[in-house]
C-alpha positions in Angstrom: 8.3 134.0 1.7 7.6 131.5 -1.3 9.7 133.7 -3.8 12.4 132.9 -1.3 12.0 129.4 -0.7 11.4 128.8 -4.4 14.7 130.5 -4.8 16.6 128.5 -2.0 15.3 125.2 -3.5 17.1 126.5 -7.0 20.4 127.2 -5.4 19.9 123.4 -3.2 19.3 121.9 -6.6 21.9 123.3 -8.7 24.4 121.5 -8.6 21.8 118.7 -9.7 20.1 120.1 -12.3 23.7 121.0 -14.1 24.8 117.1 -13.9 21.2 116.7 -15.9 21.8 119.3 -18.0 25.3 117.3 -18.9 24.1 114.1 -19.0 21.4 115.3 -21.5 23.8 117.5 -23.7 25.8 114.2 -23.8 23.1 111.7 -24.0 22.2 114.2 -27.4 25.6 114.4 -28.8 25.8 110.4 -28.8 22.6 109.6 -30.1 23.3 112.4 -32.9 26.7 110.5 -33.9 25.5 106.9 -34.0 23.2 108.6 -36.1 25.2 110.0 -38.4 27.7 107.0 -38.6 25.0 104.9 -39.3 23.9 107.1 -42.5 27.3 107.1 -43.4 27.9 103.9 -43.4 24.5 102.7 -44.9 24.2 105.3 -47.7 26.6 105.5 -51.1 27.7 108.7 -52.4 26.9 109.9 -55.5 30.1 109.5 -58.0 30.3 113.3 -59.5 34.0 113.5 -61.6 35.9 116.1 -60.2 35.5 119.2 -63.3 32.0 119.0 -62.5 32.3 120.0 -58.9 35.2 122.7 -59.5 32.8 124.0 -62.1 29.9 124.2 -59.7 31.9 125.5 -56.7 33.4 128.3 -59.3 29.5 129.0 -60.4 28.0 129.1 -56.8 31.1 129.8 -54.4 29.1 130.8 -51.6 28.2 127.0 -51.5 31.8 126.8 -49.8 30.2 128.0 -46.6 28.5 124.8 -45.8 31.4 123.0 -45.7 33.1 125.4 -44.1 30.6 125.8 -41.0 30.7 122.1 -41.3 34.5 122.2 -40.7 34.2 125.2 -38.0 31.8 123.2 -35.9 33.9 119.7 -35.9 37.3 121.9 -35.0 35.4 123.1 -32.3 34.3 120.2 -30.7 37.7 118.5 -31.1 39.4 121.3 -29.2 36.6 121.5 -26.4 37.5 117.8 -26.3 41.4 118.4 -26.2 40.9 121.1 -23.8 39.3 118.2 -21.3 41.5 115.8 -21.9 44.4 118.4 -21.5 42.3 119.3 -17.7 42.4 115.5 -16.6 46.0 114.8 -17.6 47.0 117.5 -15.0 46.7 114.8 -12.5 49.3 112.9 -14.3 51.5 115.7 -15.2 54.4 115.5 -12.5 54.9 111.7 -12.6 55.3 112.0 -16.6 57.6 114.9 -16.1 59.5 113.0 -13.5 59.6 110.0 -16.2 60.5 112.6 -19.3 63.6 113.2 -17.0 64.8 109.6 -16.8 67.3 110.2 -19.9 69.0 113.0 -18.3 69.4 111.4 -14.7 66.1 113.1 -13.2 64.5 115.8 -12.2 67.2 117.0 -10.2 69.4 117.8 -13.2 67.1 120.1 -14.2 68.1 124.3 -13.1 65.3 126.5 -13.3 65.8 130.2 -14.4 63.0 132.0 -14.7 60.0 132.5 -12.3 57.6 130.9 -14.6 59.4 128.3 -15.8 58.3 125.1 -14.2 54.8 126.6 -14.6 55.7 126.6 -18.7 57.1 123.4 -18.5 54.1 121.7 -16.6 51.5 122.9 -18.8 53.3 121.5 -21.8 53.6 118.4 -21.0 49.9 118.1 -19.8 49.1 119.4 -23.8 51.3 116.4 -25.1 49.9 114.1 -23.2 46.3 115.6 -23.4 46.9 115.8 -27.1 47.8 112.0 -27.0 44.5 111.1 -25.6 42.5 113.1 -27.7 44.2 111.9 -31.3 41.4 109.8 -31.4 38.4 111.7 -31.3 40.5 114.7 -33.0 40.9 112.1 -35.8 37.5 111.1 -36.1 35.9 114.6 -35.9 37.9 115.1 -39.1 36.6 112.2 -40.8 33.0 113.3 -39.6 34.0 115.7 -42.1 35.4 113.4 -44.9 33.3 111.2 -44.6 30.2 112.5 -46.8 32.4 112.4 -50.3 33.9 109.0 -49.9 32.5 106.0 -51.2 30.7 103.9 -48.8 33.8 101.2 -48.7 36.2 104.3 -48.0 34.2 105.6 -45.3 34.4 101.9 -43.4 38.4 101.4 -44.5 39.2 105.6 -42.7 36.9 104.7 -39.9 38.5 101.2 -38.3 42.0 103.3 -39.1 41.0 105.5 -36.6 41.9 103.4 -33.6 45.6 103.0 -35.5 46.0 106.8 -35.4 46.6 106.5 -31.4 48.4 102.9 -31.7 50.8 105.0 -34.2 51.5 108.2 -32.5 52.1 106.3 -29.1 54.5 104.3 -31.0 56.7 107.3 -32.6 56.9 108.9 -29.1 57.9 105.7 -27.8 60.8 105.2 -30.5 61.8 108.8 -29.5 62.1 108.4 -26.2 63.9 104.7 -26.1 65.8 105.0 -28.9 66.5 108.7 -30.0 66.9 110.2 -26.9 69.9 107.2 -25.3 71.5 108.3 -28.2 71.2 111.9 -28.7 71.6 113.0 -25.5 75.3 112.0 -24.4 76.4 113.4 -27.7 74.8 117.1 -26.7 75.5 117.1 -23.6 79.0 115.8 -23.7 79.9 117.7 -27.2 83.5 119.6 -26.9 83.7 118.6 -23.1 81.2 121.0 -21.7 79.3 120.4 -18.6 76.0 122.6 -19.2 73.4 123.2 -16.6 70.3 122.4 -18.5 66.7 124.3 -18.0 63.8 122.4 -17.1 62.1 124.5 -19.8 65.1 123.6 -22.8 64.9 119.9 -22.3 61.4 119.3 -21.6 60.8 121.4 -25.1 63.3 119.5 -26.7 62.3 115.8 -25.5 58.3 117.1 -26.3 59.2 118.8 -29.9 61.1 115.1 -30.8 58.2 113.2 -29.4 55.4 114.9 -30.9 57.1 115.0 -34.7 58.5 111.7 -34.4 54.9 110.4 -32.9 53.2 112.6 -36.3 56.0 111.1 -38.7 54.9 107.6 -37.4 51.7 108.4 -39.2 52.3 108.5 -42.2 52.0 105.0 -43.5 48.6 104.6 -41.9 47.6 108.2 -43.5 49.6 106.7 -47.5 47.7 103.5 -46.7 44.2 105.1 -46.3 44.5 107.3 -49.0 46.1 104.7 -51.4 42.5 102.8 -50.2 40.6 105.8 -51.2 42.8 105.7 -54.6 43.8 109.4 -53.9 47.4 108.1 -53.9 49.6 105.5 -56.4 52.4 103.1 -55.0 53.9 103.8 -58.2 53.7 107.1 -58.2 55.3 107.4 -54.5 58.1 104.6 -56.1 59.0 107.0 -59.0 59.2 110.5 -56.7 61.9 108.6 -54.1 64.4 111.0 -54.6 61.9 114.0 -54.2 60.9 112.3 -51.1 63.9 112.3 -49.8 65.1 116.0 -50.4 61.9 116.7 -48.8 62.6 114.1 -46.0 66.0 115.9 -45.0 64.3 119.5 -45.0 61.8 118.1 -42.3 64.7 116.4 -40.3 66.5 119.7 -40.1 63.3 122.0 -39.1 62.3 119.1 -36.6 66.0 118.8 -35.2 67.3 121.5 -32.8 70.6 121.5 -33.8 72.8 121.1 -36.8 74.4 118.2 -36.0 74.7 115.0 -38.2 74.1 112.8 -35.6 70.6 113.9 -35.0 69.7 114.3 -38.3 70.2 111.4 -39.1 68.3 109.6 -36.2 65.8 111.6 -37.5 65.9 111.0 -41.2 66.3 107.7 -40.8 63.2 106.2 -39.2 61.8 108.6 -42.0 63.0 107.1 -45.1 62.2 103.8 -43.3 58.3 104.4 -42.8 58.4 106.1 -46.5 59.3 102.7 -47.9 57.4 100.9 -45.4 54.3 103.3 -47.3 55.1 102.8 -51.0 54.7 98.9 -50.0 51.5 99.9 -48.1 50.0 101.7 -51.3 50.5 99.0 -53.0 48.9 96.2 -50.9 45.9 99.0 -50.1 45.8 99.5 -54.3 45.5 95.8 -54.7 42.9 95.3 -52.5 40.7 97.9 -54.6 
């Protein structure tokens, strides 16, 4: 009778016992990152040149592992944390489907094929907008990492950019969807005089890919700026390699593009060569304030 009752006040308490367990788990994983940030920011590296190190990485290589296991274990927790953030967005899913749909005249538009297909077209748009939320912590997991061979000023300049990294993204998905896709779209759609019946799973994946890589291009002043700070990075140097830059700058318009067109390449290409400019400037101004 008391083996039962013991076991009957388990199974009443469980569900109590695993918010505790959370709470604790949590209450750790806090205290061990305002921990580490404080060290971080509170303790200066020690200023090794660069041969040095390659020569002691080539004469102990299984030092590597460290960092590696470092790496492993903050790539871990930022997918457990996009994986949550992915779970909650769920609730949000249909109303930003419904609201991807605007351009083309709604959801109704839309034909289905397949079986599966609004299933596939559901879950990607919860992983952009999961994704979305979790840039943040994703971004400072990774300088979690960085962090410990930076220079004490570095290691402040990369951490208050961290908030940008969201502010940035947001933005380049917002240019793609107010001002790419008004103008993209009739052109596709109406091209030669066809009337296609678009999939749900085609123009969600088309409206997500532009999004996401125009949201990702958006970062990379903020990313030139922060390593310009770090003085991994030369305005003149970015100046000097412009045509480089933009032979480079058309290849990633044409793999981030779906079609061949001109037209959107070049709404692609140009917001590029726009933010590259705007980030030779930004090396600059970050270089003079070193």
């Amino acid at each position: 009778m008391r083996n039962f009752l013991r076991t009957l006040w388990r199974l009443i308490t469980l569900p109590f016992r695993f918010v505790l367990w959370i709470v604790r788990t949590v209450s750790r994983w806090i205290s061990a990152i305002t921990a580490d940030i404080h060290t971080l920011l509170t303790e200066e590296v020690e200023d090794e040149p660069l041969p040095d190190t390659l020569a002691k990485t080539m004469e102990n290589p299984m030092g590597l592992l460290e960092h590696v296991n470092a790496l492993r274990k903050h790539l871990t927790r930022a997918v457990i944390f996009l994986a949550i953030t992915t779970s909650l967005s769920f609730a949000y899913t249909q109303r930003f489907i419904d609201y991807l749909a605007i351009p083309i005249g709604g959801i109704g538009k839309l034909t289905p094929i397949e079986v599966t297909e609004p299933v596939g077209v559901y879950m990607r748009v919860a992983l952009l907008s999961g994704f979305a939320i979790a840039l943040p912590y994703i971004a400072f997991e990774l300088w979690l990492f960085a962090a410990p061979g930076l220079h004490r000023a570095s290691r402040l300049t990369s951490l208050l950019s961290i908030p940008l990294v969201a502010l940035f993204f947001i933005g380049g998905m917002a240019f793609a969807y107010y001002a790419m896709l008004p103008t993209a779209l009739p052109f596709l759609l109406n091209f030669m005089g066809m009337n296609p019946q678009v999939r749900p799973a085609s123009y969600i994946s088309f409206v997500t890919n532009l999004m996401f890589w125009i949201g990702v291009i958006f970062e990379f002043p903020l990313v030139i700026y922060v390593l310009a700070s770090i003085g991994i990075v030369k305005g003149k140097m970015l100046r000097d390699q412009w045509r480089l830059a933009m032979v480079i700058i058309a290849v990633m318009a044409a793999a981030i593009t779906p079609t061949v067109d001109p037209i959107s390449m070049t709404l692609v290409m140009a917001p590029m060569i726009i933010l590259y400019f705007l980030s030779v400037g930004l090396a600059y101004l970050a270089r003079r304030g070193r």
